[in-house]
C-alpha positions in Angstrom: 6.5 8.6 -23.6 4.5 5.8 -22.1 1.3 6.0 -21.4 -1.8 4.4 -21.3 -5.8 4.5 -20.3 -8.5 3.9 -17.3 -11.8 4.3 -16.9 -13.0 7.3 -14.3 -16.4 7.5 -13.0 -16.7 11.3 -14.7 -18.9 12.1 -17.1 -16.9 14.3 -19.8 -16.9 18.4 -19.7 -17.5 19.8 -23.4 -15.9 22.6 -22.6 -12.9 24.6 -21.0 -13.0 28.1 -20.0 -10.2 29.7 -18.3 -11.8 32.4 -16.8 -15.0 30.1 -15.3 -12.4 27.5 -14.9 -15.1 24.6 -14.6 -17.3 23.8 -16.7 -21.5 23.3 -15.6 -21.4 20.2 -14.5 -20.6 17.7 -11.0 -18.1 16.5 -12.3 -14.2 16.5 -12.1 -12.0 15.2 -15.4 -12.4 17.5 -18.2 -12.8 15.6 -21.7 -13.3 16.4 -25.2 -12.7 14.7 -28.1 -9.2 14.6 -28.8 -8.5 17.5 -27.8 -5.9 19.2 -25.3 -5.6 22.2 -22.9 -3.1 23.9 -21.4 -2.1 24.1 -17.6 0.7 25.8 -15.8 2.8 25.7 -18.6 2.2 21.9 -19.7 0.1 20.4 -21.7 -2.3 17.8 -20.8 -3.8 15.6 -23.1 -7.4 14.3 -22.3 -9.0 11.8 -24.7 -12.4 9.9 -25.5 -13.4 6.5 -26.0 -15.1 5.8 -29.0 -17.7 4.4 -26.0 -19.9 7.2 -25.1 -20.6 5.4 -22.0 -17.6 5.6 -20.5 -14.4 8.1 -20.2 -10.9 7.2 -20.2 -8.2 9.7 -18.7 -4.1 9.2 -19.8 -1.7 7.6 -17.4 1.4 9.4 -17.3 4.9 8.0 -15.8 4.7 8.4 -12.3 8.3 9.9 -12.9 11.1 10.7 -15.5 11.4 6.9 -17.0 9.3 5.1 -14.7 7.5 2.2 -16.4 4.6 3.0 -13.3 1.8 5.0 -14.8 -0.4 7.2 -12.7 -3.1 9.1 -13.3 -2.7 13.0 -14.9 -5.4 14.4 -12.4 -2.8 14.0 -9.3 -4.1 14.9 -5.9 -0.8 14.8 -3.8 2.8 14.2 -4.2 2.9 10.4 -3.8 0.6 7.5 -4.0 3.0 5.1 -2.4 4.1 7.1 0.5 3.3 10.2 2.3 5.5 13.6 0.9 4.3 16.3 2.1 2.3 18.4 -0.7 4.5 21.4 -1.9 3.1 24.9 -0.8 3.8 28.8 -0.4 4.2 30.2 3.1 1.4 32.0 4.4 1.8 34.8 7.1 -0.6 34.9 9.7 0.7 37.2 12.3 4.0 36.2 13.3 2.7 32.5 12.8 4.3 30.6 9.3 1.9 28.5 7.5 2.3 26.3 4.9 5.1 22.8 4.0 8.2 24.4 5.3 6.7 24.5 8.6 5.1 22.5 11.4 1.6 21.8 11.0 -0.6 24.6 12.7 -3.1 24.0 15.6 -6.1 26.1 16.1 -9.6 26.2 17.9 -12.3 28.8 18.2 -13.2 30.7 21.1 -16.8 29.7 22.3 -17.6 33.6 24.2 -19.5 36.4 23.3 -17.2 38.7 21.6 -18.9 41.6 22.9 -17.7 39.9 26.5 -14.0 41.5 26.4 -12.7 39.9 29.0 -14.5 36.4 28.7 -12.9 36.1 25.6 -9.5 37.5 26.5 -9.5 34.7 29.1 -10.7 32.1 27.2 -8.0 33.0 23.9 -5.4 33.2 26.9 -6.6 29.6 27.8 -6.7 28.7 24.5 -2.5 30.2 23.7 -1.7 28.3 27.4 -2.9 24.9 26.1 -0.3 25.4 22.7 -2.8 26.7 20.0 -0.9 28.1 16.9 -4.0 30.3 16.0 -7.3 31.8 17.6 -10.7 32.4 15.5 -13.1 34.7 16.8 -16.7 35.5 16.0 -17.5 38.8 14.5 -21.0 39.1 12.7 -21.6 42.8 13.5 -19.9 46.4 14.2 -20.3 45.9 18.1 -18.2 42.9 17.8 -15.9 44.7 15.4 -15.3 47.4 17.9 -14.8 45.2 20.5 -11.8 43.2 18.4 -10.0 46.3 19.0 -9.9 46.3 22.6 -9.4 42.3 22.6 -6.6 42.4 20.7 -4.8 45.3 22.3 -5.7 43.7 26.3 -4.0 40.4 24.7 -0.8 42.1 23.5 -0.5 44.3 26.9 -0.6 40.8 28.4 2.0 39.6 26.3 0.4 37.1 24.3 0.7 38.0 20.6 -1.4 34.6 19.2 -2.4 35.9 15.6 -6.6 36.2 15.5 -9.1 35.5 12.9 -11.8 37.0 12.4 -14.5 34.8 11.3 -16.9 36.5 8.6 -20.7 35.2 7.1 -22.8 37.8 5.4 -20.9 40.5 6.7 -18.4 42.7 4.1 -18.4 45.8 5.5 -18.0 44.4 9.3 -14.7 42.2 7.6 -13.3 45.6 6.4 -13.7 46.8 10.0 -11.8 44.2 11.4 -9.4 43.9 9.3 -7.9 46.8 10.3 -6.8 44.7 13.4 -7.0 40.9 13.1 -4.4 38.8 11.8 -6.2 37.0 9.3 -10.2 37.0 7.8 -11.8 34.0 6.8 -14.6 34.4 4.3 -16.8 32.0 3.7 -18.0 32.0 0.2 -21.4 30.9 0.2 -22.3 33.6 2.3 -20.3 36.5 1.6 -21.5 37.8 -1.7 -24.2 36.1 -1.7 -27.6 36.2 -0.3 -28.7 32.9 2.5 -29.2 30.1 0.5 -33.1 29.3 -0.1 -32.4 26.0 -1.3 -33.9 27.0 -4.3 -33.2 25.5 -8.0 -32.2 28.9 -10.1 -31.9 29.1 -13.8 -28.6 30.6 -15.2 -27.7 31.9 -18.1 -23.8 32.3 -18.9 -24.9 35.8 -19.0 -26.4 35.9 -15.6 -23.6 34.2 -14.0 -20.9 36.4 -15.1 -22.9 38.7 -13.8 -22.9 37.6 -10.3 -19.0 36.7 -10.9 -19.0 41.0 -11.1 -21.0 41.1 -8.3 -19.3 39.1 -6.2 -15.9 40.7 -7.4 -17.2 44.2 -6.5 -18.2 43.4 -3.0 -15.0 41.3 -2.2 -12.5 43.6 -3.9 -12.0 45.9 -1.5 -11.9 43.5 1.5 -8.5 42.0 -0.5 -7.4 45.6 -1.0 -7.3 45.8 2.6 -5.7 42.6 3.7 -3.2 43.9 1.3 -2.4 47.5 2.6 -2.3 45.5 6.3 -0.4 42.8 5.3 -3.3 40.3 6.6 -3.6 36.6 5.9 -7.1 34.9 4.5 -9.2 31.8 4.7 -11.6 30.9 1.9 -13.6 28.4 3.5 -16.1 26.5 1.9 -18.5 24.6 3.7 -20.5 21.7 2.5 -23.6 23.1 3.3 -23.6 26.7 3.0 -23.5 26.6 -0.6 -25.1 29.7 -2.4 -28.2 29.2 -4.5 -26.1 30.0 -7.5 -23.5 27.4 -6.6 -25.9 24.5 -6.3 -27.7 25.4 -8.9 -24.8 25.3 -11.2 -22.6 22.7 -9.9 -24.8 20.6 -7.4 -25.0 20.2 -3.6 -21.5 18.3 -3.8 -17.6 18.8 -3.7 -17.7 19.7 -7.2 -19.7 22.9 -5.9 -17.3 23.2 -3.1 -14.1 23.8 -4.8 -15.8 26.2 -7.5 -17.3 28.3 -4.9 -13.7 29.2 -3.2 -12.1 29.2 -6.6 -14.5 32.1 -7.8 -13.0 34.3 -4.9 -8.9 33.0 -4.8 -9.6 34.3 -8.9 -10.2 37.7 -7.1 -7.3 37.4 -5.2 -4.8 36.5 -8.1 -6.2 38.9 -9.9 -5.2 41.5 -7.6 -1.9 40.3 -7.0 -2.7 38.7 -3.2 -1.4 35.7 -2.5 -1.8 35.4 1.8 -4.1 32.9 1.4 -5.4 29.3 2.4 -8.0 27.4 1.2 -10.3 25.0 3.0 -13.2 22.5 2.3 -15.0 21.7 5.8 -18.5 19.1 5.6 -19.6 17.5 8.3 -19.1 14.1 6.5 -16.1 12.8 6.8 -16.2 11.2 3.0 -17.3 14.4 1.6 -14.5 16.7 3.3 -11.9 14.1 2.0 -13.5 14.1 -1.7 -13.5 17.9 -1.7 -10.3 18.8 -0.6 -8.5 16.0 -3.3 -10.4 17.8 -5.7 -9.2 21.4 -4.9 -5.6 20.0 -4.9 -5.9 18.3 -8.2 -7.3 21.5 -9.2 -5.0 23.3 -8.1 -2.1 21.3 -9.3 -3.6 21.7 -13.5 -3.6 25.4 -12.2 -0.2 25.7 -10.6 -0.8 26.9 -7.5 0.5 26.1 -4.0 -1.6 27.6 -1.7 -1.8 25.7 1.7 -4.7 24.1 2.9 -6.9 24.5 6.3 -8.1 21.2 7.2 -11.6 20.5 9.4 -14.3 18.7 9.7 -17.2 20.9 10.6 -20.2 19.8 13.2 -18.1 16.5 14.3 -19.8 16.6 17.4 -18.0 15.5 21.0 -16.5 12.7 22.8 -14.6 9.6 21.0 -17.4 10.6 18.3 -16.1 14.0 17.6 -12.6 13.2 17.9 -13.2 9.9 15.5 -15.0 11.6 12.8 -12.0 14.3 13.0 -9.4 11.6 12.9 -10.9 10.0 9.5 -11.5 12.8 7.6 -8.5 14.9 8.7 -6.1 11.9 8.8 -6.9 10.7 5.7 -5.3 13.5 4.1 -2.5 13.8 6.5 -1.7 10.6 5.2 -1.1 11.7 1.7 1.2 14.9 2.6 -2.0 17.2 2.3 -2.5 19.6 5.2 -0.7 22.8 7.0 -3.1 23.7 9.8 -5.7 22.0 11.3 -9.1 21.9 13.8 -10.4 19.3 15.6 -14.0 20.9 16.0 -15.8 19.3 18.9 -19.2 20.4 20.6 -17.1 20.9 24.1 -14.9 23.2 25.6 -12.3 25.1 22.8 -9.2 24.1 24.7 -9.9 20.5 24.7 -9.5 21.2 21.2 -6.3 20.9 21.3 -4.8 18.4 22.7 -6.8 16.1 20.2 -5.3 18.2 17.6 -1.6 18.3 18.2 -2.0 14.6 18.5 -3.4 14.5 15.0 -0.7 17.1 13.6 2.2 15.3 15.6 1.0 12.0 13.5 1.1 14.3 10.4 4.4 15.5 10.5 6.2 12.1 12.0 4.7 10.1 8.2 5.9 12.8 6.4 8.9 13.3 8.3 9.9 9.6 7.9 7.8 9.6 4.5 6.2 6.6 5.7 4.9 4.1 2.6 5.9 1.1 0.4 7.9 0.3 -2.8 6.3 2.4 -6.0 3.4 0.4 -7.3 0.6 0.9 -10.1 -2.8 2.1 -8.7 -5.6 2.4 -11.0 -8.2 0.6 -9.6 -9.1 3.2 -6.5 -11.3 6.1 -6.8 -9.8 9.2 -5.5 -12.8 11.2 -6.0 -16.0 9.5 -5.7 -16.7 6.6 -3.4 -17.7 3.4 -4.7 -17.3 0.8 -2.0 -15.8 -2.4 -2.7 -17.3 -5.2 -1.2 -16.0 -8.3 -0.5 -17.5 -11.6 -0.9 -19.6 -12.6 1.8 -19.1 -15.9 3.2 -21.7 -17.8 1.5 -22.8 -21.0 3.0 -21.3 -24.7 1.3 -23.2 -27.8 1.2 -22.4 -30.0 4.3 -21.8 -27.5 7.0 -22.9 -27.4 10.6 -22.7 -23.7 11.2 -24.0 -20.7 9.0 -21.1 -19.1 8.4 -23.5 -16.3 6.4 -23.1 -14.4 9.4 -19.4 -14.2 10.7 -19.3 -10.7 8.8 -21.9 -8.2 8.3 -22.7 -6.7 4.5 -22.3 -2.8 5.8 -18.9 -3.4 7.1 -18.1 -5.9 10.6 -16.8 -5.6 13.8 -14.3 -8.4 15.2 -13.0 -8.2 18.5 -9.9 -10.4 20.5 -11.3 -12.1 23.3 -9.6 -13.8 26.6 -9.2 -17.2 27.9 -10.5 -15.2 31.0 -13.7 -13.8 29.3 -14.9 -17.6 28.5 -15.1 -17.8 32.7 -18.1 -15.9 32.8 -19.8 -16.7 29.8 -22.4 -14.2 30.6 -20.7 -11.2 30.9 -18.9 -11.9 27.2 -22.1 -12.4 25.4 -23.0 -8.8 26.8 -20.1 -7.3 26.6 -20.5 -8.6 22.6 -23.1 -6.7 22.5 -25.6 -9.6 21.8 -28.9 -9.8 23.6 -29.8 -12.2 26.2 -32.7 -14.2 26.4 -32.9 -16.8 29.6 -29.0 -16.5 29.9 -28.8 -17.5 26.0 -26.9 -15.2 23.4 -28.7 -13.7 20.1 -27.4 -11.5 17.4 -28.8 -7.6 17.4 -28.2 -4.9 16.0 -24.7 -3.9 16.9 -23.5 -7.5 18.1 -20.0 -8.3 17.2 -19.5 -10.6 13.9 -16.5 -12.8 14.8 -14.0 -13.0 17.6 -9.9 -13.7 17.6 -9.4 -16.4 19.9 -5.4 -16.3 19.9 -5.5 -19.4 22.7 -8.4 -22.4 23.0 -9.8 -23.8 26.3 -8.2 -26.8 27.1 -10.7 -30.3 25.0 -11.6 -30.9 28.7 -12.9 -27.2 29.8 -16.2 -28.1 28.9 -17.9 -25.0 30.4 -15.9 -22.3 28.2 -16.2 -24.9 24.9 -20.4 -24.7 25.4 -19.8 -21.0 25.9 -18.2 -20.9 22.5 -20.8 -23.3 21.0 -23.4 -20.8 21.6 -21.8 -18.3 20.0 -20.9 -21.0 17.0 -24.6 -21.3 16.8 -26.1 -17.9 16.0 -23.3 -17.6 13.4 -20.6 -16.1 15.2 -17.6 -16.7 14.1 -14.4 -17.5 16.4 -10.8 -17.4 14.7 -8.2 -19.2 16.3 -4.6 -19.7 15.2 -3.5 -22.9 12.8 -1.4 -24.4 15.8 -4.2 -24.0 18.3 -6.7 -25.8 16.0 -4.1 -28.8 15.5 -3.6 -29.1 19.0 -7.0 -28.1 20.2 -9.4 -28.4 17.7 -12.5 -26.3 17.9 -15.8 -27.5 15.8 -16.2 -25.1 13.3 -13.5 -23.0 14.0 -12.1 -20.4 11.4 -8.4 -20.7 11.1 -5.9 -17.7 11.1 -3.0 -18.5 9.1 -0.2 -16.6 7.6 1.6 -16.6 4.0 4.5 -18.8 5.2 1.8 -21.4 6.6 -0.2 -21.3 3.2 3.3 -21.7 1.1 4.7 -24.7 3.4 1.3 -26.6 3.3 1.2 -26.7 7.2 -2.2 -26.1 6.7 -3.4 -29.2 5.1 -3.0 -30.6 8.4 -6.4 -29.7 9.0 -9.6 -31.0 8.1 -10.6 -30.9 4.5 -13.2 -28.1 4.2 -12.0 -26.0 7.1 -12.3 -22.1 6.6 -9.1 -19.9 6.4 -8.7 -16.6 7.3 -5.4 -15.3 6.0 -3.0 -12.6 7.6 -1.3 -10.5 5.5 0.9 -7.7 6.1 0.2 -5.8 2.4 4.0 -4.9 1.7 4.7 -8.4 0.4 6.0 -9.0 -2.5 3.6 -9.6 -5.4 5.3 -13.0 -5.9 4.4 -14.3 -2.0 1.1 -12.6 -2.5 0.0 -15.0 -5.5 -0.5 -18.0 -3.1 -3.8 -16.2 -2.5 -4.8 -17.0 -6.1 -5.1 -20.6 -5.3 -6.6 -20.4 -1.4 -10.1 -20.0 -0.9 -10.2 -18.1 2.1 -12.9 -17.0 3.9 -11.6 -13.3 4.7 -8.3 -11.8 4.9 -7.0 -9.7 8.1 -4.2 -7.0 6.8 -1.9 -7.0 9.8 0.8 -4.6 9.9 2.7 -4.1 13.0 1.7 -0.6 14.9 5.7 -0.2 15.4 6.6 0.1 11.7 8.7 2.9 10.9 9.3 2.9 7.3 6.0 1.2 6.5 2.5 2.9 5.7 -0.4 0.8 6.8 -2.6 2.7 4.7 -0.2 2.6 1.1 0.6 -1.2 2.0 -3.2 -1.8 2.1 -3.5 0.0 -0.8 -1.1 -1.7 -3.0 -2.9 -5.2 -1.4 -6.1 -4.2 -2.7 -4.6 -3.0 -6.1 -3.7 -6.8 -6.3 -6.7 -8.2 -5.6 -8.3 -6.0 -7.8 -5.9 -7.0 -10.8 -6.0 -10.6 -10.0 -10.6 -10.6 -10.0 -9.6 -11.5 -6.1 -12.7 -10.8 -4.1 -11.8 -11.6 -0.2 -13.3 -9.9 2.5 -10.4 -7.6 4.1 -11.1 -7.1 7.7 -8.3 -3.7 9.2 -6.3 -5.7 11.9 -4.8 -2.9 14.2 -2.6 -4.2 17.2 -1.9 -1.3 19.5 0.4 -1.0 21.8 0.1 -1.5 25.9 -0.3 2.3 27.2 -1.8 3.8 24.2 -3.8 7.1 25.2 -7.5 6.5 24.3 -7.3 9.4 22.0 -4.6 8.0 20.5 -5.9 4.9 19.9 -9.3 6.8 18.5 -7.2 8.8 16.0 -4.7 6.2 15.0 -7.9 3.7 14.2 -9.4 6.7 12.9 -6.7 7.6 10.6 -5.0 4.0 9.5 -8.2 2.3 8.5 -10.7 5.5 8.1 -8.3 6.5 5.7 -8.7 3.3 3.8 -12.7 3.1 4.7 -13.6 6.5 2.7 -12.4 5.1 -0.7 -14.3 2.0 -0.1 -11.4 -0.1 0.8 -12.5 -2.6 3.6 -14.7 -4.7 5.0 -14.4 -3.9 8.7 -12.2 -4.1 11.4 -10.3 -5.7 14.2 -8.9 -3.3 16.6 -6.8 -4.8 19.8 -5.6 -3.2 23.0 -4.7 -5.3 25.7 -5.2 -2.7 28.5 -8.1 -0.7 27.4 -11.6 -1.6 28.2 -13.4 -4.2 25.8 -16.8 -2.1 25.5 -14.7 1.2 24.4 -12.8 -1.4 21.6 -16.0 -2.4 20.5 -17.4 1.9 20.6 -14.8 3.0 19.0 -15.0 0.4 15.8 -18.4 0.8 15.1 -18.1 4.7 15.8 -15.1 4.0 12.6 -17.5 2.6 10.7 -20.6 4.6 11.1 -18.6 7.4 10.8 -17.1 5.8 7.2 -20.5 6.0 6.5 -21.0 2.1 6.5 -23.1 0.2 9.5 -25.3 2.6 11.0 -25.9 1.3 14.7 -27.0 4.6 16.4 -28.2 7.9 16.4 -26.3 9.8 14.3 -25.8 13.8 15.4 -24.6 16.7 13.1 -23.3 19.0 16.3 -21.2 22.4 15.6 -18.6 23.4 18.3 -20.3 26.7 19.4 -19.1 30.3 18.9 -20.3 33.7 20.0 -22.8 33.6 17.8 -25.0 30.3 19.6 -27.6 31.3 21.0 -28.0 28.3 23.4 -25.7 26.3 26.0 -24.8 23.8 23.4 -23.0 21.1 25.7 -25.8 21.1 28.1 -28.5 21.0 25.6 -26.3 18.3 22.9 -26.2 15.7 26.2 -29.8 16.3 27.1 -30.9 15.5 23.6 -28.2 12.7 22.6 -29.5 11.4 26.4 -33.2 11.1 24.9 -32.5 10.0 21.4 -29.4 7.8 21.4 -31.2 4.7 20.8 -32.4 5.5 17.2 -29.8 4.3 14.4 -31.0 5.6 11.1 -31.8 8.8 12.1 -29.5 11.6 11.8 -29.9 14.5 13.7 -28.6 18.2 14.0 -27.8 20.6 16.6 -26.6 23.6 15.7 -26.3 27.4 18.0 -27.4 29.6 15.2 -28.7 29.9 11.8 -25.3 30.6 10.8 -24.8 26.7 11.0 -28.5 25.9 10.8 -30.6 24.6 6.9 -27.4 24.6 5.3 -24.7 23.1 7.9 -27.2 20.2 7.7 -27.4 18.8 5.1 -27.2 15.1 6.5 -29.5 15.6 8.9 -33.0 14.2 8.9 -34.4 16.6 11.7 -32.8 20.1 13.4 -32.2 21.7 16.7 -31.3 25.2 15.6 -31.3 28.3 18.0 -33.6 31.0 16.1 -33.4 34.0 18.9 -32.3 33.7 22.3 -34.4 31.7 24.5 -36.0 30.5 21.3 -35.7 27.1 18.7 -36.5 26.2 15.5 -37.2 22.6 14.4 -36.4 21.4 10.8 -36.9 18.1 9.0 -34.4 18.1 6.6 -33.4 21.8 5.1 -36.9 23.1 5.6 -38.5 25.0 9.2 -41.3 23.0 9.9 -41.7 24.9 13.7 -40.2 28.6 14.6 -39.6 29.9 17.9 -40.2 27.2 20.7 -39.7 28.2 23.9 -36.2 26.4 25.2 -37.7 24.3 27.8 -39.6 22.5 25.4 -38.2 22.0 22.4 -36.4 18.9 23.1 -39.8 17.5 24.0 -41.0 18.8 20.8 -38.0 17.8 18.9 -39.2 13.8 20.1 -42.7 14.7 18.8 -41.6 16.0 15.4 -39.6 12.3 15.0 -42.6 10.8 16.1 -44.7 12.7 13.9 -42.2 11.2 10.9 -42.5 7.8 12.1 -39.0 7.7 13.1 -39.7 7.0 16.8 -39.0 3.6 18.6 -39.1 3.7 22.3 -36.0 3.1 24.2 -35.2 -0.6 25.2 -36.2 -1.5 28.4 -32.8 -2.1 30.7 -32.4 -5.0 32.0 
């Protein structure tokens, strides 16, 4: 059989324990020396290099014969195109889930479940819009008893949309409501276990099994139930309700994440119940998509096929909410992984949906078409951990006029297309750049564009829009213009776009010696045209695939490009070109940018981007693209804010208070901050967060800096005043810039 090696980034497990299933430690690959295990009936060999420094996992053909090698520790069906991942069907009510079926929408209703009727309405809202599947609140017996009457009211009213019952610290009130709802999800940081402390806890093995009995006693009878009702269940991790035990053991990570829901679908099997779905929610888009890869590499060494619930918790509202969702849920879409999803956003629930079934329909129509490339070798990217690679910044050559150190931005760059038009009012660009303005003259800030596309130059004798470029030329912003516009037209200092077929005929050695290229490349090229770039020394690269490709992946084509830069020590800046279409919907375009290059973004793969849309307005191109990258975790340009969607258990008016304190603190990028309705989503929830909004009673809010209370009960009023002072008091404050 062939096979061969590759590094991975994970230290090596000394041990493997069927029944604990991981061993005590962050990490993913299990390996011992030259030794075996076995899996799901086959056996998977896991070796050692004789470098204790470094790990090495087998490659195995990526299919019967293939001379392609992939890694063992798969994470989805196919690398080279999206198939969707293989699963059991999973009854919830009358509702399907699972890969023989459509992908599942869903929201949660926002009311106090005790309020009958409000949340009758609202769940009949929420079945009008399309949702697949309701979750409600239920954190006590009152709430229990009132699922009763909700559930019957809907039904006499004809709407049979299965219901879940959302459960945290509550067994008893989840047997209750069982006995009703469609479907329980457990959340099992909380269930078992007591509120996380945050506290570092010594185990022995002894001590943990123990809390493995405990945990098995108190859940037992919940899965007897779901059983003798034929109900469906959700263990759902989140990223930052992680039990004491957990972290202790495994580490605040996604490592911790997939053992914590693995301990309880154990119980399950055990049992004999199988009506379940897993799901791995963080409010970081890169963590979500590392978590869930693991569980489904897990689970494919185990041999299961449980479908998956896909979310990313607290991702706020607006173009921000919808992009964050977009990255991290699209990203697995992508690569087949996903049966039911939630766009969670700090707004009403059934604007929920629409968002969603957007994100589903693009789902189902790349695995429909199996959207990708031809088969290819990846071993350079990291499925599980991120390691960013950067490209080469420009890096300035003796001789040159301009300082080209600054067309792109070492956290990740914005690029924008700019207008013949826009040059007219040379004003209103540099602002609409985003670059300050000092006595009618343009300067670089924070969150100034990098370069532009200038697809067509002013005439040589428009002298007005050629100074208007020369300013820009001069605090290091570069302008791109097409190889036939810079013969015809030349620009000083120009960077010039060409394509493969203009590098391979030589058309560009027409131009000046010492010009810079940028170089368009559409990633599904054959390795043959793509060794051209071995002998160009471009400046950047733009990965250009048309929007209206069927049969091609724009996330597997860049893939396979940057698997052959990688093999070939190529270390080009690669800017995401994205070309949409005239008449895109905004949301659209937010969740196809957020998807395509996000997607790409969260394994490290990228520089920045170039998004385009003729019709749509220049300032909400230039939002949404460093929105993609902050929420990529790259260039931080604003406030960043950790902001759960409400439920029956907030204790606030979350929209109205969210705007009030995103209206007062916008203007301070670096800082992350949290609002959250309860405790429920409070310490733990935030775990990016620098400082906390968290409702503590009604009428009342606690402030955190991190994971700890610093400030209980202040009165509502003013605790957004008192938030401000607490940033202050960390020296974290900047006063808002004056408007001009």
């Amino acid at each position: 059989m062939a096979s061969g090696t590759v590094p991975t980034s994970f230290s090596s497990l000394k041990t493997w324990d069927s029944n604990l299933g991981f061993a005590k430690n962050v990490d993913f690959v299990r390996v011992s020396d030259l030794k075996s295990m076995k899996a799901a009936k086959k056996r998977v060999s896991i070796i050692r290099n004789s470098n204790p420094g470094q790990d090495i996992v087998e490659l195995q053909p990526a299919s019967p014969g293939s001379p392609l090698l992939v890694p063992r520790q798969k994470y989805c069906e196919s690398l080279h195109k999206t198939v969707r991942r293989k699963t059991s069907t999973v009854m919830v009510g009358n509702v399907a889930l699972g890969s023989e079926h459509p992908i599942r929408i869903q929201t949660m209703t926002t009311t106090d479940t005790k309020d009958i009727a409000g949340t009758v309405e609202q769940v009949m809202r929420i079945a009008d819009k399309g949702a697949d599947i309701v979750r409600i609140t239920v954190q006590g017996k009152k709430e229990a008893d009132a699922c009763f009457e909700i559930k019957n009211t809907l039904v006499q009213k004809n709407y049979n949309i299965p219901l879940v019952a959302d459960i945290h610290f509550a067994p008893t009130v989840a047997l209750r409501v069982a006995e009703c709802f469609d479907k329980i999800r457990v959340n099992p940081g909380n269930f078992a276990d007591r509120r996380a402390q945050f506290e570092q806890l010594e185990y022995t093995e002894d001590d943990y099994q123990k809390e493995l009995e405990h945990i098995e006693k108190v859940f037992t009878p919940l899965v007897e139930k779901c059983k003798k009702y034929g109900r469906a269940m959700r263990i759902g991790t989140n990223h930052g309700s992680l039990s004491d035990r957990i972290m202790s053991y495994y580490g605040d990570s996604p490592r911790g994440m997939v053992e914590s829901a693995f301990e309880f679908a154990r119980i399950c099997r055990k049992l004999d119940f199988h009506n379940f779905v897993f799901s791995m929610k963080a409010s970081n888009p890169v963590i979500m998509v590392q978590a869930y890869r693991l569980l489904v590499a897990e689970m494919y060494v185990q041999g299961w096929d449980y479908p998956l619930h896909l979310g990313v918790t607290e991702a706020g509202e607006g173009e921000d909410g919808r992009m964050k969702s977009a990255i991290g849920i699209g990203t697995l879409l992508q690569d087949g992984l996903g049966d039911t999803i939630r766009v969670s956003l700090t707004e009403p629930p059934e604007e929920e949906i629409d968002p969603c079934r957007r994100l589903a329909n693009l789902g189902m129509r790349a695995s429909e078409l199996q959207k990708g490339v031809e088969p290819f070798e990846e071993k350079n990217r990291r499925y599980f951990d991120f390691q960013r690679r950067s490209g080469q910044l420009p890096v300035q050559k003796e001789g040159e006029e301009m300082d080209y150190r600054g067309v792109l931005h070492r956290d990740g760059s914005v690029l924008m297309s700019v207008s013949l038009d826009q040059l007219k009012t040379p004003e209103l660009l540099y602002k609409s750049l985003a670059a300050k303005l000092i006595v009618g003259m343009p300067f670089k800030d924070l969150a100034t564009v990098d370069s532009i596309l200038l697809r067509e130059l002013p005439p040589l004798d428009d002298a007005e829009a050629r100074l208007a470029l020369k300013r820009l030329v001069d605090i290091s912003m570069g302008v791109i213009t097409p190889l036939s516009e810079q013969l015809t037209k030349p620009l000083p200092n120009a960077l010039v776009l060409v394509n493969l077929k203009e590098l391979s005929t030589g058309a560009y050695k027409l131009l000046p010696q010492g010009t810079r290229l940028v170089v368009s490349v559409r990633g599904d090229e054959s390795f043959e045209e793509l060794d051209i770039l071995k002998g160009v020394d471009a400046t950047m690269l733009l990965h250009d695939l048309p929007y209206t490709e069927d049969k091609v992946s724009r996330v597997h084509a860049a893939r396979r490009l940057f698997e052959f830069l990688s093999d070939n020590s190529l270390n080009f800046p690669v800017i995401h070109h994205i070309q949409f279409p005239n008449g895109i919907h905004r949301d659209d375009l937010v969740i196809g940018a957020g998807s395509d290059a996000g997607a790409l973004l969260v394994d490290g793969l990228g520089d920045g981007l170039l998004l385009e849309a003729p019709d749509k307005d220049f300032e909400f191109i230039r939002n949404t693209s460093f929105n993609l990258l902050q929420g990529c975790r790259m260039r931080n340009t604003k406030t960043e804010y950790v902001s759960c969607p409400s439920c029956g258990r907030t204790l606030f008016d979350l929209q109205e208070i969210s705007a009030e304190i995103r209206e007062k603190t916008s203007h301070l990028p670096g800082v992350s901050i949290a609002i959250m309705g309860c405790i429920v989503n409070g310490p733990g929830e935030m775990a990016d967060a620098d400082f906390g909004y968290v409702g503590g009673t009604p009428g009342k809010i606690d402030l955190y800096v991190g994971k700890t209370v610093v400030k209980r009960g202040i009165e509502m009023e003013h605790a957004t005043n008192a938030l401000i002072d607490l940033i202050k008091e960390h020296g974290r404050w900047v006063d808002p810039p004056a408007e001009e």
